[in-house]
C-alpha positions as CSV (number, residue, x, y, z in Angstrom):
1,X,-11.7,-31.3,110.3
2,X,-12.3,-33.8,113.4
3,X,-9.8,-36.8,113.3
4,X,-11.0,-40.0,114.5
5,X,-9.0,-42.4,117.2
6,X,-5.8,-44.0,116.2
7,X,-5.0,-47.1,116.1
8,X,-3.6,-47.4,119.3
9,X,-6.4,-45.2,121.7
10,X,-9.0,-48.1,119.9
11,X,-6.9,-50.7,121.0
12,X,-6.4,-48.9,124.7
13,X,-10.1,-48.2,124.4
14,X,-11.0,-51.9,123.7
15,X,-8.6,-53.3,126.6
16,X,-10.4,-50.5,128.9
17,X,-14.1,-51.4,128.1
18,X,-13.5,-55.1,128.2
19,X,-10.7,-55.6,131.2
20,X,-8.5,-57.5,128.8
21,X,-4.5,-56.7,128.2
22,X,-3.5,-54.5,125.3
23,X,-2.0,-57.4,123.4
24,X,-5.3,-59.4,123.4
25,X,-7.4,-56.5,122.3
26,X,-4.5,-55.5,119.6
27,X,-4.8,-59.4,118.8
28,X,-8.5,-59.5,118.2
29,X,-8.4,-56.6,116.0
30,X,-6.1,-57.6,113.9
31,X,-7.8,-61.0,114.0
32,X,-11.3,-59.7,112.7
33,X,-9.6,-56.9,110.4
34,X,-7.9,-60.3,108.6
35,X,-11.0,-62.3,108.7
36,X,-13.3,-59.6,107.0
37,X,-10.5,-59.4,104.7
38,X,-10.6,-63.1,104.1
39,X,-14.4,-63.3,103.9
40,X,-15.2,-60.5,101.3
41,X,-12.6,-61.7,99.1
42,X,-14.1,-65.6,99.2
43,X,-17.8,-64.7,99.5
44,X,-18.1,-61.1,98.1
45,X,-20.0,-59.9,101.7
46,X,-18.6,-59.8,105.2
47,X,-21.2,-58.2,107.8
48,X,-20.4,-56.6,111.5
49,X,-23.6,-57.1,113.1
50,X,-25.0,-53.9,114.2
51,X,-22.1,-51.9,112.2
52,X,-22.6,-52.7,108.6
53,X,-21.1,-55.1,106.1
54,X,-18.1,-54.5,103.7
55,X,-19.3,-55.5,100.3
56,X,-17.4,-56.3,97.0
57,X,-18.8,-54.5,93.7
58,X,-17.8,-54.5,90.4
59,X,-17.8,-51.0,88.6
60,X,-18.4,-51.3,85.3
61,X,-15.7,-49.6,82.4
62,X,-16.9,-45.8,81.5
63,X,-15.8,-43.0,79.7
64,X,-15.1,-40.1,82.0
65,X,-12.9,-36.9,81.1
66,X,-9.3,-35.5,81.9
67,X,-9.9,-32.6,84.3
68,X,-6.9,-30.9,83.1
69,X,-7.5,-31.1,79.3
70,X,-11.2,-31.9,79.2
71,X,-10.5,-35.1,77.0
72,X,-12.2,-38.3,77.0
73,X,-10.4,-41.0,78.5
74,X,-11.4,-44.6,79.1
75,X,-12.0,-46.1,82.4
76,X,-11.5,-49.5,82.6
77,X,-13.9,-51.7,84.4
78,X,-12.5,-53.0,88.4
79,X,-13.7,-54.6,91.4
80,X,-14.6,-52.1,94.3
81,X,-15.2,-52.8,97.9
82,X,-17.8,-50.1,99.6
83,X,-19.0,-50.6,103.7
84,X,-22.9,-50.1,104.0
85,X,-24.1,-48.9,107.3
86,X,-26.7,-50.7,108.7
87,X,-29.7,-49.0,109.4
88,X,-29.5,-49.0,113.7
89,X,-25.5,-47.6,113.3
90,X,-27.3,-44.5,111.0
91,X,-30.0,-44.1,113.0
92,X,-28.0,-44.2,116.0
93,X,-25.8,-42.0,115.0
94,X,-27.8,-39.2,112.3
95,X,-31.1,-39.9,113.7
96,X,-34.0,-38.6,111.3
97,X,-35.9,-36.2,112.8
């Protein structure tokens, strides 16, 4: 399985693209990772333009089953967050063919 960049080479990579010191790109990361935090919490959508927007669901309570035992149990209902990908990050990415 591919593993993704860390933490650290997105910061380096950010600092690199943009001519800016580690400590303001690690900054402004933080900074946007707090305020889409922030925003889906207050307004139930935060959106990344050309990324994709993090948005708050709830999920409604179900029965489902114990995979070990096979018995019913009950699933109470919670509040989900899910990240849908806008449509130029897919197609720029998996384009159809």
């Amino acid at each position: 399985m591919a593993s993704g960049l860390t933490k650290t080479q997105l910061i380096r990579q950010l600092a690199e693209k943009n001519e800016i010191p580690n400590k303001t790109a690690a900054a402004f990361l933080e900074s946007l990772a707090d305020t889409a935090i922030k925003e889906t919490k207050k307004n139930g959508i935060f959106v990344v333009p050309g990324l994709g927007r993090l948005v708050k669901a709830h999920r409604k309570a179900r029965v489902g089953r114990n995979p070990q035992t096979g018995e019913p149990i009950q699933i109470k209902a919670k509040t989900v967050v899910k990240f849908r990908v806008a449509k130029a990050a897919k197609d720029a990415i998996a384009p159809k063919k």
